[in-house]
C-alpha positions as CSV (number, residue, x, y, z in Angstrom):
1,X,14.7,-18.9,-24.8
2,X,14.5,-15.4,-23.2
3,X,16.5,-14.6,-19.9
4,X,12.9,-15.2,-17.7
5,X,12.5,-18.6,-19.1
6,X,16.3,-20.0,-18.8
7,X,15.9,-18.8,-15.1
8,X,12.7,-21.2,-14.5
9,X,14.4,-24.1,-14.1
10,X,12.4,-26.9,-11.9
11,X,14.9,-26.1,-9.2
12,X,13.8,-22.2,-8.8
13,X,9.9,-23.1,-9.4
14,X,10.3,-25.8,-6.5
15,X,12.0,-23.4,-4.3
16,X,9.4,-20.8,-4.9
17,X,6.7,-23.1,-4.3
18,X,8.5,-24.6,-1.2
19,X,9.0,-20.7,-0.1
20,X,5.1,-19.3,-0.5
21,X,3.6,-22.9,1.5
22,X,6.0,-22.8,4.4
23,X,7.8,-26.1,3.4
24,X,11.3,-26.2,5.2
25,X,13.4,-27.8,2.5
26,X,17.0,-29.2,3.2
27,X,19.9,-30.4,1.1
28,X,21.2,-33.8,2.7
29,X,19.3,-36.1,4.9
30,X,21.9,-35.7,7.3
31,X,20.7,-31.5,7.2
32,X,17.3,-32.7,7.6
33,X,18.5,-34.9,11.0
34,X,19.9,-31.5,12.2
35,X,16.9,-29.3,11.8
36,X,13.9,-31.7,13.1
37,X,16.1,-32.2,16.0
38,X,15.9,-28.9,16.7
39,X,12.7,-27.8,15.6
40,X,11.3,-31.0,17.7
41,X,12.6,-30.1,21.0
42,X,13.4,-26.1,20.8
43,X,11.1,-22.8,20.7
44,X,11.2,-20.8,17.4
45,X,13.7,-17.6,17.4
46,X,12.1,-14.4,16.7
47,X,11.6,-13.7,13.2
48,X,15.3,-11.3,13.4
49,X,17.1,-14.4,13.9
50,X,20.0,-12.6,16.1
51,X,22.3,-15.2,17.6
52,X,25.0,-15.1,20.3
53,X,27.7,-17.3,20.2
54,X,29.2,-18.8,23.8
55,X,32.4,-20.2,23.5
56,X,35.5,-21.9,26.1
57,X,37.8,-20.9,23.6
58,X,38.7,-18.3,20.8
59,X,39.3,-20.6,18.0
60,X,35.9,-22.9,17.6
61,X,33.7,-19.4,18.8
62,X,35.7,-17.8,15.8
63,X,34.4,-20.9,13.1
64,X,30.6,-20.7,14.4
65,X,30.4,-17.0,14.1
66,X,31.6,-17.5,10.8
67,X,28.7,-20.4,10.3
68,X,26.5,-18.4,11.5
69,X,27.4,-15.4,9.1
70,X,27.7,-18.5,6.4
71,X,24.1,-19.1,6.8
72,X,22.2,-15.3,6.3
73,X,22.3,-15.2,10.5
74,X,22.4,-12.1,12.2
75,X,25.1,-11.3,15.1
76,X,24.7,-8.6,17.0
77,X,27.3,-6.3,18.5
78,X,27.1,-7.0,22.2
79,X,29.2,-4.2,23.3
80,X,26.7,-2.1,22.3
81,X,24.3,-2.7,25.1
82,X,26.1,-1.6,27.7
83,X,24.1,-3.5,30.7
84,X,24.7,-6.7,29.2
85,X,27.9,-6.1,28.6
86,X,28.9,-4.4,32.0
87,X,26.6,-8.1,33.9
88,X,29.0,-10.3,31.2
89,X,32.4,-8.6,32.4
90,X,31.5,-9.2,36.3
91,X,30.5,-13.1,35.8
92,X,33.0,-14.3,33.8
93,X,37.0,-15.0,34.7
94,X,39.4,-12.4,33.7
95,X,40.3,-12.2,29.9
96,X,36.8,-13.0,28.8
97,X,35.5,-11.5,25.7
98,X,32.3,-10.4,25.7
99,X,31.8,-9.2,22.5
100,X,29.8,-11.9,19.9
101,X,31.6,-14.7,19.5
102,X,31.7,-14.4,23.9
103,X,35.6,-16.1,24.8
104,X,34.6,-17.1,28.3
105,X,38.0,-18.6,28.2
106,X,38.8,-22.0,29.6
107,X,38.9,-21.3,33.3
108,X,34.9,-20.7,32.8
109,X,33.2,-22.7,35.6
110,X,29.8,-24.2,34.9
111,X,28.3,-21.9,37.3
112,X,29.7,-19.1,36.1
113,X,28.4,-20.3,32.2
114,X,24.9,-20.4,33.5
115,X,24.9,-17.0,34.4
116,X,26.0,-16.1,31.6
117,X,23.5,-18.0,29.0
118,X,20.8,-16.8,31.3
119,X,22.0,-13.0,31.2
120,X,22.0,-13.5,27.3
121,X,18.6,-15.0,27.2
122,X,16.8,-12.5,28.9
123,X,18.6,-9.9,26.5
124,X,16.1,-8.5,23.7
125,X,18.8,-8.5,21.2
126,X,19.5,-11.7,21.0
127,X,17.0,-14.5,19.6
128,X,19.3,-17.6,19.8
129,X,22.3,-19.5,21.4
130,X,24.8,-20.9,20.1
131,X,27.3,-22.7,22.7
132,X,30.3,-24.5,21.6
133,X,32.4,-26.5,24.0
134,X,35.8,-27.8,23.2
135,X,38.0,-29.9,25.6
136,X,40.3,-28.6,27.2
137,X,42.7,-29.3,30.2
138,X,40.2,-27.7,33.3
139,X,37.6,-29.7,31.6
140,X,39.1,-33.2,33.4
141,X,37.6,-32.3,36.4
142,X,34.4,-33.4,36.6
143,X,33.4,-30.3,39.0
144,X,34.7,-27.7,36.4
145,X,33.2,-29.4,33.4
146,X,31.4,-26.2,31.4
147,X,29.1,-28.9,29.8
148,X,27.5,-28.9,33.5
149,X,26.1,-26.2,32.8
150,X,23.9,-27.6,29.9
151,X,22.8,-30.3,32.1
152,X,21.7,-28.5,34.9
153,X,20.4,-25.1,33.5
154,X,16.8,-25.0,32.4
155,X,16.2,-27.2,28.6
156,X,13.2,-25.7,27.8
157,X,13.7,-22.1,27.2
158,X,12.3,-18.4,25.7
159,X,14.1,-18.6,23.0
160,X,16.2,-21.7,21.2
161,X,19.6,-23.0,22.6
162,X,21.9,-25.2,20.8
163,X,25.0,-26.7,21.5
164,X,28.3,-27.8,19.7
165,X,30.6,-30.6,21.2
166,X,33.5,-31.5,18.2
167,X,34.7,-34.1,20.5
168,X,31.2,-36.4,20.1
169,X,31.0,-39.3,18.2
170,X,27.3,-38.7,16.2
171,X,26.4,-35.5,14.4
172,X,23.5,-34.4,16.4
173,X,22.0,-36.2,20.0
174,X,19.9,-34.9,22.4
175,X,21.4,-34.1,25.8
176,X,18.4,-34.2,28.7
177,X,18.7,-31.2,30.7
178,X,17.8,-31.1,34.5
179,X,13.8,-30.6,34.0
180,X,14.3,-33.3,31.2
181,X,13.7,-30.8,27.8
182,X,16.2,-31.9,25.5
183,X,18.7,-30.0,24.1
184,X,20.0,-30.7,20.7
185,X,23.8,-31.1,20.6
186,X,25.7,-30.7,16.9
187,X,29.5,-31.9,16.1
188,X,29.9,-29.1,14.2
189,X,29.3,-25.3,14.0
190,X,28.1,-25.7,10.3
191,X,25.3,-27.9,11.0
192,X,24.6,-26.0,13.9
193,X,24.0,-22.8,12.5
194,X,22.3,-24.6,8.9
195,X,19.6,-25.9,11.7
196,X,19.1,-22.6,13.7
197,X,19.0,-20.5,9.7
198,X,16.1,-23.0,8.7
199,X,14.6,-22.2,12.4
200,X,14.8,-18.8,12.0
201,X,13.0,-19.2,8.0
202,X,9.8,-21.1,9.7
203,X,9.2,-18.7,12.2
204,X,9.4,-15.5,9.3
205,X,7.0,-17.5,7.4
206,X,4.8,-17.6,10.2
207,X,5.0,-14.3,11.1
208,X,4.1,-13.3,7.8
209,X,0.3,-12.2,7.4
210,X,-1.0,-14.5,4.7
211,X,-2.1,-11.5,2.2
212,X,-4.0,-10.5,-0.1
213,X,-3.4,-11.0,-3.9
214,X,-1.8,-7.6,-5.2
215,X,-3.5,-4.8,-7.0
216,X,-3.0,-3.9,-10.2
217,X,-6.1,-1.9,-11.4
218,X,-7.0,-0.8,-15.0
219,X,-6.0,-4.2,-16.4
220,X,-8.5,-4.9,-19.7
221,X,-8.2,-8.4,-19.7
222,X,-11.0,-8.7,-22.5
223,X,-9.1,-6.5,-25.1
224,X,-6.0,-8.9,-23.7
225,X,-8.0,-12.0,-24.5
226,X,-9.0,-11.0,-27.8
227,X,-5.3,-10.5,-28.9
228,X,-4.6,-14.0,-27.6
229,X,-7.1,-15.6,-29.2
230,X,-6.5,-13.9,-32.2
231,X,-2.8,-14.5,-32.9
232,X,-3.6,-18.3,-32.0
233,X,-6.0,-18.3,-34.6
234,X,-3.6,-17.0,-37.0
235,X,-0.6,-19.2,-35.5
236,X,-2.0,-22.3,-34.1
237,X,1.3,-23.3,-32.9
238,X,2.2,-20.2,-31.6
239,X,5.5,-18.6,-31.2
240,X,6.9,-14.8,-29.9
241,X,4.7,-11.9,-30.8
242,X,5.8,-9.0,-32.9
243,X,6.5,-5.9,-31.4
244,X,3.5,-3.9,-32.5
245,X,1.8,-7.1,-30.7
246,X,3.3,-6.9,-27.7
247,X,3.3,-3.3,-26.6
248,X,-0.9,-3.5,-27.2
249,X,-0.6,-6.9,-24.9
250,X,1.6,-5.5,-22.7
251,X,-0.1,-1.8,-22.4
252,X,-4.0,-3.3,-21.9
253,X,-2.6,-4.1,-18.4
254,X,-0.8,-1.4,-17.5
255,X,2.8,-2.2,-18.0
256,X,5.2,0.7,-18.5
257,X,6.5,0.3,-22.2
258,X,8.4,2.9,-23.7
259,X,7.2,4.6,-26.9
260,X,7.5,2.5,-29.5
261,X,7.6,3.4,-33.3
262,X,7.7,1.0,-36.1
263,X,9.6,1.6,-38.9
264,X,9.4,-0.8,-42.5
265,X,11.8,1.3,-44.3
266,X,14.8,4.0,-43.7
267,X,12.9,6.9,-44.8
268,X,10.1,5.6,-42.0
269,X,12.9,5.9,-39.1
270,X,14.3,8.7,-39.9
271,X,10.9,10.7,-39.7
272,X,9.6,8.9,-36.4
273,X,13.5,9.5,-34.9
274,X,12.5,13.2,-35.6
275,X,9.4,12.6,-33.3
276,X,10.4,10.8,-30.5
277,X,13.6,13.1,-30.2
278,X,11.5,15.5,-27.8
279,X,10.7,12.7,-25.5
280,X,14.4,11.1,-25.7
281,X,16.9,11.4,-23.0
282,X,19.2,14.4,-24.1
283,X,17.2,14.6,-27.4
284,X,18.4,10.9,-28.5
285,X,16.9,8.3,-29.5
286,X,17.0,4.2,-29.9
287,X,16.8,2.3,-33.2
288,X,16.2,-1.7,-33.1
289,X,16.4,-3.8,-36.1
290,X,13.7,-7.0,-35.6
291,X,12.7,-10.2,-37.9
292,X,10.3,-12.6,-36.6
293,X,11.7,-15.0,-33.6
294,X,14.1,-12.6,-33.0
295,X,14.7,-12.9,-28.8
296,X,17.9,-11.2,-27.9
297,X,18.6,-8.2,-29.8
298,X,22.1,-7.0,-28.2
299,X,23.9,-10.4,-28.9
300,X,23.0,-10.3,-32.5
301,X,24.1,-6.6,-32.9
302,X,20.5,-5.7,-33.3
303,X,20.5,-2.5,-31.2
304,X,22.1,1.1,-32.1
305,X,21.5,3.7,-29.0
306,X,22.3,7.4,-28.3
307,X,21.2,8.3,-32.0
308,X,20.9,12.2,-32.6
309,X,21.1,13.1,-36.2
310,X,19.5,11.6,-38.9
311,X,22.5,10.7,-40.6
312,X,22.9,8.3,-38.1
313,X,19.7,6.8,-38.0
314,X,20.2,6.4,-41.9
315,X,23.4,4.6,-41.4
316,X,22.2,2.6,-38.5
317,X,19.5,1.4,-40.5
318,X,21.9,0.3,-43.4
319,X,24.2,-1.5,-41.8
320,X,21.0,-3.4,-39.9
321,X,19.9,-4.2,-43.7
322,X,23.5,-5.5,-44.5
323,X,24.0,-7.5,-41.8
324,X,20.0,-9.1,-41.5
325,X,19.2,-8.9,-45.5
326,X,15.8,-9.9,-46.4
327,X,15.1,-11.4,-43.1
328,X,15.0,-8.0,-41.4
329,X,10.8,-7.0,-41.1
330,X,11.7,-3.2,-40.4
331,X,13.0,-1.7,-37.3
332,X,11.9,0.0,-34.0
333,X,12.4,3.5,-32.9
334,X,12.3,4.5,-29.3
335,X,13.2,7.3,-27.3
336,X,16.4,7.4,-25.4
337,X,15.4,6.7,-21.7
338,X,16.6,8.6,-18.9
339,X,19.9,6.4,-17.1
340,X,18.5,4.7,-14.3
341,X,18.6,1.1,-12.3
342,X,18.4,-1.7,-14.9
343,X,15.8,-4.8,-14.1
344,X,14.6,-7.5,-15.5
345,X,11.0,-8.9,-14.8
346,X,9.5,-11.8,-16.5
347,X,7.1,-14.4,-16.6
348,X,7.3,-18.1,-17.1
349,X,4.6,-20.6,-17.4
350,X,4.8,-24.3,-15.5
351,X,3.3,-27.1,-16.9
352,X,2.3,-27.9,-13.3
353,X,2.1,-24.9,-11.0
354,X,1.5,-22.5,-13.3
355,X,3.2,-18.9,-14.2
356,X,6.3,-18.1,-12.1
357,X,7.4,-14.1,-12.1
358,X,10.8,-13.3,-11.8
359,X,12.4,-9.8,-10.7
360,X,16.5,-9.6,-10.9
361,X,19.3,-7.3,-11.8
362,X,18.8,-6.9,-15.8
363,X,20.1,-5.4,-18.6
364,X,22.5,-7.4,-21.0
365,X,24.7,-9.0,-18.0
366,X,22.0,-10.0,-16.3
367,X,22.8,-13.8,-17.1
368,X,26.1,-13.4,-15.4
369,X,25.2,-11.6,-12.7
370,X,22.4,-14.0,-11.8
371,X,20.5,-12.1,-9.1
372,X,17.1,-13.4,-9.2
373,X,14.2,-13.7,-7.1
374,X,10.6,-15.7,-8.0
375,X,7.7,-16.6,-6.7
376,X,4.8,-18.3,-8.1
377,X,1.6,-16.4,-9.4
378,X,-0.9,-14.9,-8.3
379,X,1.2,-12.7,-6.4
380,X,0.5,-11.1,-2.8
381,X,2.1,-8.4,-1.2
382,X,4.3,-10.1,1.2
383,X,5.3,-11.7,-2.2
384,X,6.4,-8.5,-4.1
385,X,8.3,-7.0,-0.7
386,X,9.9,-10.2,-0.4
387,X,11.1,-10.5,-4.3
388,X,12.6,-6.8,-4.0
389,X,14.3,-7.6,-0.3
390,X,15.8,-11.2,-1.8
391,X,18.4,-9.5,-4.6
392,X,21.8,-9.3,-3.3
393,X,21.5,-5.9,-5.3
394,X,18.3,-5.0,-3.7
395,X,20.7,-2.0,-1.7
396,X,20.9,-0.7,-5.4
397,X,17.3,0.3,-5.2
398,X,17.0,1.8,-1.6
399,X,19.9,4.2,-2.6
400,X,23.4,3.2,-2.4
401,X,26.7,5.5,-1.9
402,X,24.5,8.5,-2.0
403,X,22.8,7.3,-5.3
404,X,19.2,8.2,-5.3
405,X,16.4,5.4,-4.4
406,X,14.1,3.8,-7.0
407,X,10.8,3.9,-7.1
408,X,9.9,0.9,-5.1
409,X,5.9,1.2,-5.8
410,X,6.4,1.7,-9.6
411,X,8.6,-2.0,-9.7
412,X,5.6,-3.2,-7.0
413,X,3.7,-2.2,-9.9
414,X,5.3,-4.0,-12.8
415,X,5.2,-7.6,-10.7
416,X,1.7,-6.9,-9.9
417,X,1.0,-6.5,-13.4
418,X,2.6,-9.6,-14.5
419,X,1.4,-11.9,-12.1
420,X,-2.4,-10.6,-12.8
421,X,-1.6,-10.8,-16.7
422,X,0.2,-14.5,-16.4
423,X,-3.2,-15.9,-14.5
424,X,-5.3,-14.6,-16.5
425,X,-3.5,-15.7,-19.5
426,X,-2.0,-19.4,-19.5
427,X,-0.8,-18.7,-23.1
428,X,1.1,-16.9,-22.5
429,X,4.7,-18.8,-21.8
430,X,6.7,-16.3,-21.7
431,X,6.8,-12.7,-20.7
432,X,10.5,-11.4,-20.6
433,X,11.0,-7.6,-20.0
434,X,14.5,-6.5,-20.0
435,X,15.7,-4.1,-19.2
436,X,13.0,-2.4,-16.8
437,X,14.9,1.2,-16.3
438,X,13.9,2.1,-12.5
439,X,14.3,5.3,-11.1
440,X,13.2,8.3,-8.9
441,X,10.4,8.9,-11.0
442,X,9.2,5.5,-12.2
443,X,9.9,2.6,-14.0
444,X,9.6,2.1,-17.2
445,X,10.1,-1.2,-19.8
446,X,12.6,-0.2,-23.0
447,X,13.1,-4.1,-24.2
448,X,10.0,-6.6,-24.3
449,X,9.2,-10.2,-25.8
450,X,6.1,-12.3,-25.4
451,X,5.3,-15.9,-26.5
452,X,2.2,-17.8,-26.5
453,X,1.2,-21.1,-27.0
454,X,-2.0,-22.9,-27.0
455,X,-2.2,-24.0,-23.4
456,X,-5.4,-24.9,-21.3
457,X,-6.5,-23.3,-17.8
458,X,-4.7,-24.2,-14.6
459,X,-6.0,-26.2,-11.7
460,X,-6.7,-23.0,-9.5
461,X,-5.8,-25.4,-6.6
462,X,-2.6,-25.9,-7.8
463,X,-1.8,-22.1,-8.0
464,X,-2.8,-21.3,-4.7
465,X,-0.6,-23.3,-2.1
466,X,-0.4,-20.6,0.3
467,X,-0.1,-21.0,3.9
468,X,-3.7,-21.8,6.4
469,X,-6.3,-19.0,7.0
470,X,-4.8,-19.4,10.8
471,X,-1.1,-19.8,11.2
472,X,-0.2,-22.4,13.1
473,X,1.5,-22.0,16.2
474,X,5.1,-21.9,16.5
């Protein structure tokens, strides 16, 4: 029901499971073909993934670089090192390109191509090749034949080499190289750089230490348990705590929650609006109407914000009362919170695998803006640097267009928090906190909802599919 939960589909908890054990997972069987033929025969690229794309004509090095770019890898400006570029310019015929895509142009001779994947090998920047071949007229002649130079160089290499050849009849074969390595060959640029993008994801998993579960200290899990148990007593079923409930469950481990006031009557919110008006952003504050089940407050017009005078709180609260009538249990006062980066971080309980925690872009378009990240619980710290890194928005909190940068160890924090509060508790379904306002100073939690349900302890086993004490080799 909240925005956490409808982002846990089985698709996202798979993924995250697939991500934290180091499981390369493809989308076709005929994607799958592509990338064991290259992990079986080729070395891993660095971690960077930086590729350089060889081409005998403009056109096909033009649709791989775009592949590549299609598939999160990384080309690097050649031009910028100025030795490779200066060694590139002397070996290849005259109208080369030797920027990435390289145009070695048609009248490249297989000699001359050699040199010119070996120069690119031994250059630090790059950390894969990507040759594509086309036919062309030159190519007739079996002594000029570019593909020569695949056949005779060296197939087992420093780092991975793949080729693409539109003109073959398969998808993917092997081509056996002078010393008799392999080299995987790909009809088309897509499949090429899917394969290399997949490569380049095993050897980052690799390379990532294994970690430690986060920190999150001052987390009183017995006064936690004790609410649990508690409201389950009272609600066998279960079903979404009340707000009073869920700031005490929410503050017992640390979370960041706003100040909160609860209000039963007008006269109530006026006088805790005159309180919380020191603490409010510009001396405002927030009034929230609530009834029980209540999940999203903005869509149903339950939120009134930049409140000053207590006329307004007065009139807020009425037309709350007209438009919720005796279903309305009272309303909640908070102080305005200073403008800031709006997230949203949640937690959402498998059947299987246990809790999931979710950090994206929040506030009330977070559903159409869908920028999420998850991973399952407990959290490590490679986890919470990879969640923040993963948002297409995640420029937004580095600082973007001279915007100041958010407090990266306050939202390390909040994930922390939840993943330590969503293992120790498997009641507790759902977590959904949104928005999270992040900023220089902080972060802090203005919106929260929490639901339990009976549930029984998870198969510690199951929640800790992480990768070997030793990585294996690549």
């Amino acid at each position: 029901a909240s925005h956490t939960a409808a982002a846990a589909t089985p698709t996202v908890v798979r993924e995250a499971l697939f991500r934290q054990a180091g499981i390369t997972a493809t989308r076709s069987i005929l994607e799958l073909v592509d990338t064991a033929a290259l992990l079986h025969v080729q070395p891993l690229p660095a971690p960077r993934g930086a590729v350089a794309v060889v081409s005998n004509a403009g056109g096909i090095g033009i649709l791989a670089a775009d592949a590549c770019a299609d598939a999160g890898l990384l080309l690097p400006e050649l031009p910028e090192i100025p030795e490779l570029s200066g060694e590139l310019q002397k070996l290849l015929p005259r109208g080369a390109s030797v920027r990435n895509p390289v145009d070695t142009t048609a009248a490249v001779g297989p000699t001359e191509l050699a040199c010119c994947l070996e120069a690119l090998e031994r250059c630090p920047a790059v950390d894969a090749l990507l040759v594509c071949l086309v036919p062309t007229a030159l190519t007739t002649d079996p002594a000029h034949d570019p593909v020569r130079a695949l056949l005779e160089g060296p197939g087992r290499r420093r780092i991975p080499i793949v080729a693409v050849l539109p003109d073959q009849e398969v998808p993917v074969r092997y081509l056996n190289g002078a010393d008799g390595h392999p080299l995987p060959v790909y009809a088309d640029t897509a499949s090429a750089a899917r394969a290399l993008a997949h490569a380049r994801d095993r050897a980052r998993w690799l390379a990532e230490p294994a970690g430690e579960e986060a920190d999150a200290p001052g987390c009183d899990a017995r006064t936690a348990r004790s609410l649990v148990n508690g409201f389950l007593a009272t609600t066998p079923e279960g079903g979404w705590l009340d707000p009073v409930s869920t700031a005490d469950l929410l503050e017992s481990y640390g979370l960041p929650l706003t100040t909160s006031v609860w209000a039963r009557d007008e006269h109530a919110a006026v006088v805790a609006a005159e309180t919380l008006r020191p603490l409010g952003h510009d001396g405002r504050v927030v009034v929230k109407a609530y009834w029980p089940g209540q999940v999203h407050k903005s869509e149903a017009g339950a939120v009134r914000v930049g409140l000053r005078a207590d006329s307004e709180i007065r009139s807020s609260y009425r037309e709350f009362a007209a438009a919720f009538g005796t279903r309305m249990a009272g309303v909640v006062v908070q102080p305005m919170a200073a403008p800031g980066l709006e997230l949203l971080a949640g937690v959402a309980q498998d059947r299987v695998f246990g809790p999931l925690v979710v950090l994206g872009m929040g506030g009330t378009a977070t559903d159409v803006l869908d920028d999420r990240s998850a991973r399952l619980a407990p959290l490590t710290e490679p986890d919470l640097t990879g969640m923040i890194t993963e948002l297409r928005g995640a420029p937004l909190l580095s600082g973007h267009h001279g915007a100041p940068p958010v407090d990266l160890a306050a939202v390390r924090s909040v994930l922390a928090r939840l993943s330590r509060l969503a293992t120790d508790l498997p009641e507790l379904v759902e977590a959904d906190l949104n928005p999270v306002i992040a900023g220089p100073a902080g972060a802090v939690c203005v919106d929260a909802r929490v639901r339990l349900e009976p549930r029984p302890s998870f198969d510690p086993y199951l929640r800790r599919l992480r990768r070997p004490a030793v990585a294996e080799e690549a």
